[in-house]
MOPAC internal coordinates of N, CA, C and O (Angstrom, degrees):
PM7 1SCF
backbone

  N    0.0000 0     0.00 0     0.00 0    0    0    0
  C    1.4295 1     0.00 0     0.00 0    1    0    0
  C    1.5255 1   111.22 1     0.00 0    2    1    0
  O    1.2310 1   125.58 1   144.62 1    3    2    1
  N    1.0557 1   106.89 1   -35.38 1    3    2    1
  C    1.6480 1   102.18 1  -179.02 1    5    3    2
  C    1.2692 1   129.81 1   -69.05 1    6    5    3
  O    1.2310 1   125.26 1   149.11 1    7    6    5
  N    1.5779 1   107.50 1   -30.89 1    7    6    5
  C    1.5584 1   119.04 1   169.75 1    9    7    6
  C    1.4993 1   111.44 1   -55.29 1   10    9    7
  O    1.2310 1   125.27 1   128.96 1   11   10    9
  N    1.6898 1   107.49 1   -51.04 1   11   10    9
  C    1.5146 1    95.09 1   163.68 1   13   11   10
  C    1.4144 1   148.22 1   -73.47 1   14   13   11
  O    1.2310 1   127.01 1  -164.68 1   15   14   13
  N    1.5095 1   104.12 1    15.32 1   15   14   13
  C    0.8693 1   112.82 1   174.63 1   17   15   14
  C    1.4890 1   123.04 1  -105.91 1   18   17   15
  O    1.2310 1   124.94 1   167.11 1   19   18   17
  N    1.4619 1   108.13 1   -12.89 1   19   18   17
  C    1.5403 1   128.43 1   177.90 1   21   19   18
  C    1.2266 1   116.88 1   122.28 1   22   21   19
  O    1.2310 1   116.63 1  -168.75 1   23   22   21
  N    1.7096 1   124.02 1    11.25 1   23   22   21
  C    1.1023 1   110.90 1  -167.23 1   25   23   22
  C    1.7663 1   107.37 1   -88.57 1   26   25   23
  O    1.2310 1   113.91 1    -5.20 1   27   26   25
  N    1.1573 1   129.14 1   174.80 1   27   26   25
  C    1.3732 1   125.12 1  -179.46 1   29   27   26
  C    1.9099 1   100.72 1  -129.07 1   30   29   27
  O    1.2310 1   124.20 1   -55.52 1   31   30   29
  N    1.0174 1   109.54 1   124.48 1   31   30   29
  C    1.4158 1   119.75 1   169.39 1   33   31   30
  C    1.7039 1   109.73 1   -33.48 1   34   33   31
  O    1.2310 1   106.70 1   -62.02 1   35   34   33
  N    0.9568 1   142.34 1   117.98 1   35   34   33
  C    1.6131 1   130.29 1  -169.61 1   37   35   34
  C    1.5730 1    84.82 1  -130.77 1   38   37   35
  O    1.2310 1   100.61 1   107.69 1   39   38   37
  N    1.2374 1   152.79 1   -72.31 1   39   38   37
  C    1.6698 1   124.88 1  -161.14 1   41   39   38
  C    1.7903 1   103.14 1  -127.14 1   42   41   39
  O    1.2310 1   129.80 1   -18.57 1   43   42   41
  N    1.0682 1    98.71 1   161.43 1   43   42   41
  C    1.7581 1    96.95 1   175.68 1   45   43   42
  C    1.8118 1    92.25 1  -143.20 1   46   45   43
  O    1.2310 1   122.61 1   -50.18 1   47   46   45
  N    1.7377 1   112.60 1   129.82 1   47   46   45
  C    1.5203 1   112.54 1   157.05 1   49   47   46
  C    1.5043 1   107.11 1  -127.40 1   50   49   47
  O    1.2310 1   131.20 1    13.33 1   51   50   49
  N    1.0891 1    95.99 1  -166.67 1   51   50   49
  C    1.6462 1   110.87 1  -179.84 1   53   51   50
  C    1.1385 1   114.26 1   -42.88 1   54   53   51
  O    1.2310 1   114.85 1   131.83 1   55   54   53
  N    1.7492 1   127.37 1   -48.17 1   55   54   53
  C    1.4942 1   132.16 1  -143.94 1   57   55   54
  C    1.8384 1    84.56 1  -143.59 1   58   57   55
  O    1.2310 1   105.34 1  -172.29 1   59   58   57
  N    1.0264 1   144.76 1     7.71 1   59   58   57
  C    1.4806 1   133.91 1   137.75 1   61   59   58
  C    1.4115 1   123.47 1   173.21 1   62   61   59
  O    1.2310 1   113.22 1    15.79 1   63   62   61
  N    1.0521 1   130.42 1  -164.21 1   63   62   61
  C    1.9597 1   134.55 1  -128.34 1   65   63   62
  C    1.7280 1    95.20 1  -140.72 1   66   65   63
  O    1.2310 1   133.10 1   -42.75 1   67   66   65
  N    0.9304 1    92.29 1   137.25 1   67   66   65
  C    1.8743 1    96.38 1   158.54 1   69   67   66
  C    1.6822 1   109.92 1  -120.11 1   70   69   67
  O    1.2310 1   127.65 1    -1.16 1   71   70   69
  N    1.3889 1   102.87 1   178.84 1   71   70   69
  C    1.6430 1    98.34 1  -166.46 1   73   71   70
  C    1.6067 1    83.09 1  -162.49 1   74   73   71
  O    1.2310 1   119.46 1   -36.02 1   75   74   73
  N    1.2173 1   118.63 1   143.98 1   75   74   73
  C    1.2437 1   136.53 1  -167.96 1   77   75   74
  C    1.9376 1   118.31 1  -132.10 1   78   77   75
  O    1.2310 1   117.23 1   -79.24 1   79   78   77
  N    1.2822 1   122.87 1   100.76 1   79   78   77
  C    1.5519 1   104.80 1   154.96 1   81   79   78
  C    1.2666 1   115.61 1  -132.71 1   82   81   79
  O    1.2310 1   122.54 1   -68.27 1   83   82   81
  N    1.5440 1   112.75 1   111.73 1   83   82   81
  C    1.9292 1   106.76 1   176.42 1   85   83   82
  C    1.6259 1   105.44 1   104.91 1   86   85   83
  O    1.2310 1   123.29 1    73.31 1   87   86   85
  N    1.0267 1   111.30 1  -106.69 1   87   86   85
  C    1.2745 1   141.69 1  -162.63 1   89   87   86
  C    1.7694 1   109.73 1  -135.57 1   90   89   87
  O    1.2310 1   126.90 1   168.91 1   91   90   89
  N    1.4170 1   104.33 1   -11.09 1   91   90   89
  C    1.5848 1    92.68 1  -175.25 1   93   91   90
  C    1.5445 1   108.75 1  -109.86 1   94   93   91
  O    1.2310 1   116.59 1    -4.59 1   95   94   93
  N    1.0843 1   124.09 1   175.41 1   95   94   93
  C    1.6502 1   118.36 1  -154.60 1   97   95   94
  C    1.5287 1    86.72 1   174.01 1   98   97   95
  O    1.2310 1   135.34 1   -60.82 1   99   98   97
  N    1.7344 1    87.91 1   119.18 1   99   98   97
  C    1.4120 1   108.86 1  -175.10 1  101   99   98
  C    1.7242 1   105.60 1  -134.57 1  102  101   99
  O    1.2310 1   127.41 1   -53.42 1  103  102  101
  N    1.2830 1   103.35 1   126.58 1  103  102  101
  C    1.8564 1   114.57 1  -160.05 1  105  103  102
  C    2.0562 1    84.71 1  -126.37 1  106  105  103
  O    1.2310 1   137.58 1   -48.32 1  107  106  105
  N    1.7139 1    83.53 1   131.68 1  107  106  105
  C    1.2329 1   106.62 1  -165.94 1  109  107  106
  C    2.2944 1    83.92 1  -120.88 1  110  109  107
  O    1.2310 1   126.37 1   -59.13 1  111  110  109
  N    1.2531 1   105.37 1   120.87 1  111  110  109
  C    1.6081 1   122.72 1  -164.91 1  113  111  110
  C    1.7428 1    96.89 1  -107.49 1  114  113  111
  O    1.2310 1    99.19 1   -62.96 1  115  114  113
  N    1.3180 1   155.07 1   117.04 1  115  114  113
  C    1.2482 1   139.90 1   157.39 1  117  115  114
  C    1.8563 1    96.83 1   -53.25 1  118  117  115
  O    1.2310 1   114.10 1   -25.80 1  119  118  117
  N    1.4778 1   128.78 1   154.20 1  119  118  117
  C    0.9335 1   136.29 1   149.91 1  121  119  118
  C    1.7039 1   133.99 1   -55.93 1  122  121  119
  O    1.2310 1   110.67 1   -70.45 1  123  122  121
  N    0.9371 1   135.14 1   109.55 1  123  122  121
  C    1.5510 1   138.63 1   170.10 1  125  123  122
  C    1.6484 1    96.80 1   -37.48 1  126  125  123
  O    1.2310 1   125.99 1   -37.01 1  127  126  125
  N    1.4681 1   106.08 1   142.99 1  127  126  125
  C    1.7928 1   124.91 1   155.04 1  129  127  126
  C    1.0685 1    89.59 1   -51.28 1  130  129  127
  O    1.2310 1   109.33 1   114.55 1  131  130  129
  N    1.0791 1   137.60 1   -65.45 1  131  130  129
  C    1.9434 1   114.41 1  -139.96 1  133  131  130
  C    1.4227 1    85.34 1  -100.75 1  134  133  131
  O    1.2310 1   103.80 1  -106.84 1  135  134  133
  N    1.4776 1   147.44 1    73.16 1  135  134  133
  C    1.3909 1   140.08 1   132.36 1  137  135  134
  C    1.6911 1    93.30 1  -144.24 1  138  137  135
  O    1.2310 1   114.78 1  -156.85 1  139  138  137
  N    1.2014 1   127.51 1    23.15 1  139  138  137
  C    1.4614 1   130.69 1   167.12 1  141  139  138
  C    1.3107 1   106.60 1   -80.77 1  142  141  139
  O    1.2310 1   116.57 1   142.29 1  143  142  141
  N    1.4239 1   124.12 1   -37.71 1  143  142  141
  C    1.5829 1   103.63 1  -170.21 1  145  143  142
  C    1.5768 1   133.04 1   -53.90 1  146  145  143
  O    1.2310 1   125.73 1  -177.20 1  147  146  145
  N    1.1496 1   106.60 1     2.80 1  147  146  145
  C    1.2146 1    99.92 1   164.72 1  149  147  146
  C    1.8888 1   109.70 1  -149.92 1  150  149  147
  O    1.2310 1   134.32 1   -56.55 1  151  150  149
  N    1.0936 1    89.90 1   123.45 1  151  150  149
  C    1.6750 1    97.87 1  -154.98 1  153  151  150
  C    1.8347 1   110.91 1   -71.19 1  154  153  151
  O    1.2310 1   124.58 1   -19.67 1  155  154  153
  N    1.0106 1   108.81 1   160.33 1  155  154  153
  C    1.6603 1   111.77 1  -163.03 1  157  155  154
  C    2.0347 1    84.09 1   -70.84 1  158  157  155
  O    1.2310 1   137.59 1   -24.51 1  159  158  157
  N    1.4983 1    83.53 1   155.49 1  159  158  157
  C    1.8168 1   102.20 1   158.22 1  161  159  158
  C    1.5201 1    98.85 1   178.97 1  162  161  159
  O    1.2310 1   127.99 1   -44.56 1  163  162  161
  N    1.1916 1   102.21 1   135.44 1  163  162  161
  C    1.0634 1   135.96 1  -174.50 1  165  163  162
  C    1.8454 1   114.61 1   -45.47 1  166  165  163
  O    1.2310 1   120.38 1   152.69 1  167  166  165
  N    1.0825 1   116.87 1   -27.31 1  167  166  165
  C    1.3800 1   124.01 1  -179.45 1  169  167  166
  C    1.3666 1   108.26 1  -105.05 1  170  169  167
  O    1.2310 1   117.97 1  -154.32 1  171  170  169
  N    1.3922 1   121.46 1    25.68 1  171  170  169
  C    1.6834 1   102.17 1   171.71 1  173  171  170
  C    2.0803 1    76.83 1  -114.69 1  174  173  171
  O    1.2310 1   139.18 1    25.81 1  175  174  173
  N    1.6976 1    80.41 1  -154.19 1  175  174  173
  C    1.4853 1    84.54 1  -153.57 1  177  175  174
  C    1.6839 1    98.72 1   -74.83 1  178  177  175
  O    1.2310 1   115.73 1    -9.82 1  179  178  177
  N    1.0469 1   125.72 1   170.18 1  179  178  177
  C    1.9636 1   129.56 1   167.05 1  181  179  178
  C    1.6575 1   109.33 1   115.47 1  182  181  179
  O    1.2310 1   123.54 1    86.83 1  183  182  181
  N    0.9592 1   110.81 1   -93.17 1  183  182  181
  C    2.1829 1   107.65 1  -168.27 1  185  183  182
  C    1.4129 1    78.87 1  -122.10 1  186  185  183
  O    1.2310 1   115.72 1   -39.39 1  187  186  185
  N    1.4361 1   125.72 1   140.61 1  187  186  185
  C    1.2196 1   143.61 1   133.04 1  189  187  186
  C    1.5686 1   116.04 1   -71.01 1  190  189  187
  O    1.2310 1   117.74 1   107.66 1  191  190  189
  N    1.1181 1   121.90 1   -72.34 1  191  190  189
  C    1.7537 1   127.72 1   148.76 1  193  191  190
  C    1.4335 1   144.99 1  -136.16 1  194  193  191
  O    1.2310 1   109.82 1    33.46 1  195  194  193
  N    1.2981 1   136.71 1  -146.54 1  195  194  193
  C    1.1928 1   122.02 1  -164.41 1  197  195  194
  C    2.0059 1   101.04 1  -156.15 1  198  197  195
  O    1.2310 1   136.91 1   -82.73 1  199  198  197
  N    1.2591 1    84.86 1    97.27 1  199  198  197
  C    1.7923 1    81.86 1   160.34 1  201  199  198
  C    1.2746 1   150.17 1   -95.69 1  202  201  199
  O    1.2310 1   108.75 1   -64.85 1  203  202  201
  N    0.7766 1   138.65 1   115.15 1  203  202  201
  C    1.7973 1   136.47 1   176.39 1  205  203  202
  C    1.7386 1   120.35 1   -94.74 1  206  205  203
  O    1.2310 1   108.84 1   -18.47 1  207  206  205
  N    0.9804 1   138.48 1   161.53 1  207  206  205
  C    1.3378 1   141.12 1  -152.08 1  209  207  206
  C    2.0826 1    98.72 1  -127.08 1  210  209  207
  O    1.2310 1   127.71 1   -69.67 1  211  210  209
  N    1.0416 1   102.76 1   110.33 1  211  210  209
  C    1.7827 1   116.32 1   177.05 1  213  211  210
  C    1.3832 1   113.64 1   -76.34 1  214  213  211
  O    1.2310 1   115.21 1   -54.35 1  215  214  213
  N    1.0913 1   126.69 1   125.65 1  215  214  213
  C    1.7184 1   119.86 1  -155.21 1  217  215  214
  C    1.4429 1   104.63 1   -73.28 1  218  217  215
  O    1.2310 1   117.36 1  -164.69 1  219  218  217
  N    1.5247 1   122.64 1    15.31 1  219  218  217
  C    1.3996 1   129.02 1   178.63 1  221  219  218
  C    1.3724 1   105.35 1   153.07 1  222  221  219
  O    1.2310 1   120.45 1   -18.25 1  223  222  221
  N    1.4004 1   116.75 1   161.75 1  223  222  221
  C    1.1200 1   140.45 1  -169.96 1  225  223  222
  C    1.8266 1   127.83 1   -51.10 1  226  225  223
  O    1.2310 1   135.10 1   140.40 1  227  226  225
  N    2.1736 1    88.40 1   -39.60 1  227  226  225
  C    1.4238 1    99.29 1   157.76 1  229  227  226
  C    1.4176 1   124.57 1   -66.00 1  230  229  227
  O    1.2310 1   128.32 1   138.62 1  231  230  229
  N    0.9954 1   101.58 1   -41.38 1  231  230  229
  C    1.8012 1   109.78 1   175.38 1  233  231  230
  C    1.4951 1   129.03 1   -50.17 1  234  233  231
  O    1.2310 1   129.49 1   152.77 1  235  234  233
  N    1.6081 1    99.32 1   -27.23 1  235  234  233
  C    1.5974 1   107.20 1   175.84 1  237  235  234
  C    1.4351 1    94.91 1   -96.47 1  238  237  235
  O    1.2310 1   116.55 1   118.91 1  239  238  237
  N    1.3716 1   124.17 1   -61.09 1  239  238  237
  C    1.4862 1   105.92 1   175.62 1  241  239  238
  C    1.3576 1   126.98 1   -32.28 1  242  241  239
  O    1.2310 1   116.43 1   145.24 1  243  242  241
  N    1.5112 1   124.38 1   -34.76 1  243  242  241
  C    1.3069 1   115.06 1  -166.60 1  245  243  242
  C    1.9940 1    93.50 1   -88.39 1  246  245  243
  O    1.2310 1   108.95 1   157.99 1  247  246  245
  N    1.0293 1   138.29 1   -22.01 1  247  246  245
  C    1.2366 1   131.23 1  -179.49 1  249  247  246
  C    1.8912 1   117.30 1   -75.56 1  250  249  247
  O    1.2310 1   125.43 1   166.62 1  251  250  249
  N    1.1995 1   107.17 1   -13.38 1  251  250  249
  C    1.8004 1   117.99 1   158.93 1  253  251  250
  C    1.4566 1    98.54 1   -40.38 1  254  253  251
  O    1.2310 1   122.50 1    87.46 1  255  254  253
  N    1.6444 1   112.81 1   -92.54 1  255  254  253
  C    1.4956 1   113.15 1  -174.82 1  257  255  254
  C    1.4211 1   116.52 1   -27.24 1  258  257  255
  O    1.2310 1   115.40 1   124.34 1  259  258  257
  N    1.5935 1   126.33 1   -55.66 1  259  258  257
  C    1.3341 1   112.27 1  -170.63 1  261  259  258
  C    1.2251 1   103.44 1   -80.82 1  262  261  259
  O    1.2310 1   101.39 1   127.73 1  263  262  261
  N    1.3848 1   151.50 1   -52.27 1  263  262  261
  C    1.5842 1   125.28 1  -178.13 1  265  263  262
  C    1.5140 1   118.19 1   -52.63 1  266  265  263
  O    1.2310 1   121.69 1   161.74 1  267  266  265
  N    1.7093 1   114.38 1   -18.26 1  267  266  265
  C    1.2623 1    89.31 1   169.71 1  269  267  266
  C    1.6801 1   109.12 1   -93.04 1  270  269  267
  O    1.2310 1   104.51 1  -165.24 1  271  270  269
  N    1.2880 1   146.21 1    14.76 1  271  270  269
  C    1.1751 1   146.39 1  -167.15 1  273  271  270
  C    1.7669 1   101.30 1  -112.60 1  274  273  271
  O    1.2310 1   119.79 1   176.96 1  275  274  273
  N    1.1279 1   118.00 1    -3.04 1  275  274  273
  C    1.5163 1   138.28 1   145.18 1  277  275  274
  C    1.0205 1   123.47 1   -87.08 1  278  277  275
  O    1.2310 1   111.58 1  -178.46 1  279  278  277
  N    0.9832 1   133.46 1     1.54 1  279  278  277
  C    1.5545 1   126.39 1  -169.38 1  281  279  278
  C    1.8643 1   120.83 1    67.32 1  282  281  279
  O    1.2310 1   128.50 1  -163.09 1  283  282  281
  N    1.0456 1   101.24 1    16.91 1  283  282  281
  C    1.5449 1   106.73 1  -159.62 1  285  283  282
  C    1.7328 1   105.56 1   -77.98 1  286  285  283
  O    1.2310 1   117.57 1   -60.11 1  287  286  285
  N    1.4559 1   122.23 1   119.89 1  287  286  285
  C    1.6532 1   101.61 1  -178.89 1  289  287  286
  C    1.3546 1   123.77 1   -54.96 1  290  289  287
  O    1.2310 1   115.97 1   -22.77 1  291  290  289
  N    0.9267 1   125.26 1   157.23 1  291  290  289
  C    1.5744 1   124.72 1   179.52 1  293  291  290
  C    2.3194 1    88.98 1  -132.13 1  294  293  291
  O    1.2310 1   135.48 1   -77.39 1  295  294  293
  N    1.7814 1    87.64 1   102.61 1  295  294  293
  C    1.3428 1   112.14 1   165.67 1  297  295  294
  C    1.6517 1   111.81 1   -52.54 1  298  297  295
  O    1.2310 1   115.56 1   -37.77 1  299  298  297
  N    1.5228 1   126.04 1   142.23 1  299  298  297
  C    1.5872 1   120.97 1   175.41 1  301  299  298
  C    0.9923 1   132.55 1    44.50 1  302  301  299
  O    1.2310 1   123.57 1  -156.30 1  303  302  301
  N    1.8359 1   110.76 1    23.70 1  303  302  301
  C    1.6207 1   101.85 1  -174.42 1  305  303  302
  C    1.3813 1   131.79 1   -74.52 1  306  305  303
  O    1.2310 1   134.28 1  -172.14 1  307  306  305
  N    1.4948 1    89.98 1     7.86 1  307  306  305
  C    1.7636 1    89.04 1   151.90 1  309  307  306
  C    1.6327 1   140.16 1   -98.08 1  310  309  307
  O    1.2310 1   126.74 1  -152.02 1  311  310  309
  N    1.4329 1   104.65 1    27.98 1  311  310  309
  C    1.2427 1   140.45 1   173.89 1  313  311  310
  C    1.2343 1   135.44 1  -137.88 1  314  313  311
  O    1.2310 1   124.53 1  -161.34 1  315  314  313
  N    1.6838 1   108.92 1    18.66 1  315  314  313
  C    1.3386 1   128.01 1   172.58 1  317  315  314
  C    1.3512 1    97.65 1   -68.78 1  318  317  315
  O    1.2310 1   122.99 1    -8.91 1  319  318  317
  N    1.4076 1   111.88 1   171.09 1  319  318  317
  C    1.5219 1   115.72 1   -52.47 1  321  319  318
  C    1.5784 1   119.50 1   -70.79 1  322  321  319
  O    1.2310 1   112.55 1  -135.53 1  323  322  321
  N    1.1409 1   131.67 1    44.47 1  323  322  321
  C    1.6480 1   129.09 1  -154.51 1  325  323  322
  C    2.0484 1    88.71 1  -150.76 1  326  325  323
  O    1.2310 1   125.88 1  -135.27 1  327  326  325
  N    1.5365 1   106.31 1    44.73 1  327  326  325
  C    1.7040 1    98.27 1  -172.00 1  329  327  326
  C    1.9039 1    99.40 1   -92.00 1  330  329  327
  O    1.2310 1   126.67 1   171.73 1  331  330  329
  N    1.2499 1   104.77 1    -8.27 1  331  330  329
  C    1.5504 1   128.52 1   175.50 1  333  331  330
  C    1.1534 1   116.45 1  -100.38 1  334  333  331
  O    1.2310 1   122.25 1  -149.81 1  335  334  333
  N    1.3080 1   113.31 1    30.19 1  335  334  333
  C    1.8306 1   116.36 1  -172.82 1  337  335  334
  C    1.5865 1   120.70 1    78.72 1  338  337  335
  O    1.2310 1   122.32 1    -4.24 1  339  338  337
  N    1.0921 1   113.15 1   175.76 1  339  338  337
  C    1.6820 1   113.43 1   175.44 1  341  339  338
  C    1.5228 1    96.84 1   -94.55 1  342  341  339
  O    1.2310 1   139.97 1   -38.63 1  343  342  341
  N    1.1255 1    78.87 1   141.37 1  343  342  341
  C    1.7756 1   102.53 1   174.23 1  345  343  342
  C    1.6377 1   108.94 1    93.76 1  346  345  343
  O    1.2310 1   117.68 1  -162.21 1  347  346  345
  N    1.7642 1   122.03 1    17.79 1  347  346  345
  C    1.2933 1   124.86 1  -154.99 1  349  347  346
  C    1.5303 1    98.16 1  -137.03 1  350  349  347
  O    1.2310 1   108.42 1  -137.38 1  351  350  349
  N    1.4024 1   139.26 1    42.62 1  351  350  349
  C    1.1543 1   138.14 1  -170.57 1  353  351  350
  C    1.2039 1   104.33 1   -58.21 1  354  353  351
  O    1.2310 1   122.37 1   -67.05 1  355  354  353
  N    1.5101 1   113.06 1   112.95 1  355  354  353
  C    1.5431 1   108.23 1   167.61 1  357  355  354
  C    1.9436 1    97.05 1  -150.23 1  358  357  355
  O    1.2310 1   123.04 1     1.17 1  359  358  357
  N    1.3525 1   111.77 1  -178.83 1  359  358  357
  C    1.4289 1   117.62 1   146.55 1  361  359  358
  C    1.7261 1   117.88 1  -129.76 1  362  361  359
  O    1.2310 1   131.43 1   -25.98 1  363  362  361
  N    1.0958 1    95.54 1   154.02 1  363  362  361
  C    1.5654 1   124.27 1   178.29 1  365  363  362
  C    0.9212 1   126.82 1  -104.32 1  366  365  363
  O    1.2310 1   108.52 1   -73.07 1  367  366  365
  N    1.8702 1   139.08 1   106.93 1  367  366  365
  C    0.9856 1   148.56 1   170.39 1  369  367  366
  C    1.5438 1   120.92 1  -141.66 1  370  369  367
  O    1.2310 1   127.99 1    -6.85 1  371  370  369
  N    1.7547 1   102.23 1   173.15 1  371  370  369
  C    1.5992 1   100.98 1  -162.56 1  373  371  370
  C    1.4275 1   103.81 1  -114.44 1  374  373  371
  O    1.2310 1   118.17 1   -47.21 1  375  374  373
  N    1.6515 1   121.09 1   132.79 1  375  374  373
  C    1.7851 1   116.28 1   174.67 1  377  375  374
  C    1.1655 1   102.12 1   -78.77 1  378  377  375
  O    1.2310 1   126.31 1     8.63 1  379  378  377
  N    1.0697 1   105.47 1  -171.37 1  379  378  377
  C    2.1056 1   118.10 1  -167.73 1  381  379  378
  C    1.5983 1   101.26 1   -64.36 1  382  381  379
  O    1.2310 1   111.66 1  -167.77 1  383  382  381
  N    0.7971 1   133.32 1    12.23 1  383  382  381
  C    1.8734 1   129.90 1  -162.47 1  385  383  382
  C    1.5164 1    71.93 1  -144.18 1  386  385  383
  O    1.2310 1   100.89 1  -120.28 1  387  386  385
  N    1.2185 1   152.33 1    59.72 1  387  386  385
  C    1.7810 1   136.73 1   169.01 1  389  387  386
  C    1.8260 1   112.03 1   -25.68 1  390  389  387
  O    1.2310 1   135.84 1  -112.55 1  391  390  389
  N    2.1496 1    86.94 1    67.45 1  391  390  389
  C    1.4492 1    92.83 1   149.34 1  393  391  390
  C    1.8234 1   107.60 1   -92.44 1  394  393  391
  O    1.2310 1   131.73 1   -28.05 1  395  394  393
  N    0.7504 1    94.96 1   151.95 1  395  394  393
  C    1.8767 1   104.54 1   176.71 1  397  395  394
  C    1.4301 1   106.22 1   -72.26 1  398  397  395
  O    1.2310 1   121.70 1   -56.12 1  399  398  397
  N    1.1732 1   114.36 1   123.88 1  399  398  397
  C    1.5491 1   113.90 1   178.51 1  401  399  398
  C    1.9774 1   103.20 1  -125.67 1  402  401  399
  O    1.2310 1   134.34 1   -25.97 1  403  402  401
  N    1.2892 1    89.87 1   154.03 1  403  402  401
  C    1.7324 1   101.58 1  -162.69 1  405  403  402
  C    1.5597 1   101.18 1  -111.44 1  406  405  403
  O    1.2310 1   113.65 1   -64.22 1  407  406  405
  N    1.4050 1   129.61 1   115.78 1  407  406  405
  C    1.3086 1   105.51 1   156.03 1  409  407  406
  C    1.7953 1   111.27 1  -112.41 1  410  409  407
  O    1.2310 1   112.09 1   -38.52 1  411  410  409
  N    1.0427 1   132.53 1   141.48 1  411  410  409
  C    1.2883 1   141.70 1  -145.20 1  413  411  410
  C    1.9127 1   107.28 1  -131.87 1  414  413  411
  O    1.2310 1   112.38 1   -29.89 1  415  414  413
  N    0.8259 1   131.98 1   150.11 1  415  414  413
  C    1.6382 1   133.32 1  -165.09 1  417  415  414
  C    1.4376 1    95.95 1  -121.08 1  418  417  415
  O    1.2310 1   123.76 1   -62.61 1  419  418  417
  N    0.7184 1   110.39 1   117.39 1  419  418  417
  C    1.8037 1   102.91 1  -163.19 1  421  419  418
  C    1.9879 1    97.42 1  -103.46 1  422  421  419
  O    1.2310 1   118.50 1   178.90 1  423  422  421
  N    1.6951 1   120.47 1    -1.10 1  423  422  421
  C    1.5734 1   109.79 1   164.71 1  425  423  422
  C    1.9095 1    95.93 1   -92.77 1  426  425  423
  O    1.2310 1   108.58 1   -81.14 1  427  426  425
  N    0.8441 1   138.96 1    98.86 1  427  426  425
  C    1.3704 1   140.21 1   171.75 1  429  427  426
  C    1.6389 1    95.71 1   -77.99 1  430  429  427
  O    1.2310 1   105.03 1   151.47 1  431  430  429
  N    0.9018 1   145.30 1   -28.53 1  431  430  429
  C    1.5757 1   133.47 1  -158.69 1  433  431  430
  C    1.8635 1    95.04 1   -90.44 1  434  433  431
  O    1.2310 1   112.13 1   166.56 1  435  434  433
  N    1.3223 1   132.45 1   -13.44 1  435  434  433
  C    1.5293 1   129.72 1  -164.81 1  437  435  434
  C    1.4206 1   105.75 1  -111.56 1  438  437  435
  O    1.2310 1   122.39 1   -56.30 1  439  438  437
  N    1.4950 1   113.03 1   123.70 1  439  438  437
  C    1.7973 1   121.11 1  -175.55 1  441  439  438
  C    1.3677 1    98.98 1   -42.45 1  442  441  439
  O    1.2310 1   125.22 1   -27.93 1  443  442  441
  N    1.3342 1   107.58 1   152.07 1  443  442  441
  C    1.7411 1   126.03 1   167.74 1  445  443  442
  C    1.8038 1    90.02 1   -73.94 1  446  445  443
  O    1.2310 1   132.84 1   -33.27 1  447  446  445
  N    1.1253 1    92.80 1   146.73 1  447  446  445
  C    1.3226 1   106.74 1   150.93 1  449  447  446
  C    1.4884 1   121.42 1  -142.56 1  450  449  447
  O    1.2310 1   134.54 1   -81.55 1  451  450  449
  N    1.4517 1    89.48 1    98.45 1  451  450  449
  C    1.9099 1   105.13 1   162.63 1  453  451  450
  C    1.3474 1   118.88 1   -70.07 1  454  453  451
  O    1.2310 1   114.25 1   -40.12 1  455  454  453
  N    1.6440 1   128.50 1   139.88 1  455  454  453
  C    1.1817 1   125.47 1   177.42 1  457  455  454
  C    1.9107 1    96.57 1  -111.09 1  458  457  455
  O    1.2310 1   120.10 1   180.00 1  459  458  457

């Protein structure tokens, strides 16, 4: 998802990845054994979720098919695309650790176009 979004791969190690667009820089860490005992969720204290901005409305529409052709959950999809209120086109889904991730259409005024 990030490539389509503009990000550029910027470091890769043993235990995790960075990803780069602009000024923003996002470092993906595997977790240590001994900080597993108690598994991430979104409602204790730290990140609830994570948003990124879809260069338009088509752009998130066309990324449905591939998270579901991964197996990837797709959160409220019976409230796509408006699960963030009206006027909030985005979708909602969970990565392998079910942090909640946001993708958001940031032209709201231009029709979706689903194919």
């Amino acid at each position: 998802m990030l490539t389509e979004l503009g990000y550029e791969l910027y470091q890769e190690w043993d235990k995790g990845i960075s990803w780069k667009q602009g000024e923003t820089y996002i470092v993906f860490v595997q977790t240590e054994k001994r900080f597993l005992e108690f598994p991430y969720h979104r409602r204790r204290t730290g990140l609830n979720h994570i948003a990124f901005h879809a260069s338009s409305r088509y752009q998130l529409d066309e990324m449905i098919p591939e998270l579901k052709k991964r197996g990837i959950p797709i959160l409220y999809e019976d409230k796509y695309p408006y699960a963030g209120g009206l006027g909030h086109y985005a979708v909602f889904f969970e990565d392998p650790d079910r942090i909640k991730v946001e993708l958001v259409a940031s032209d709201l005024d231009v029709p979706s176009c689903k194919l």
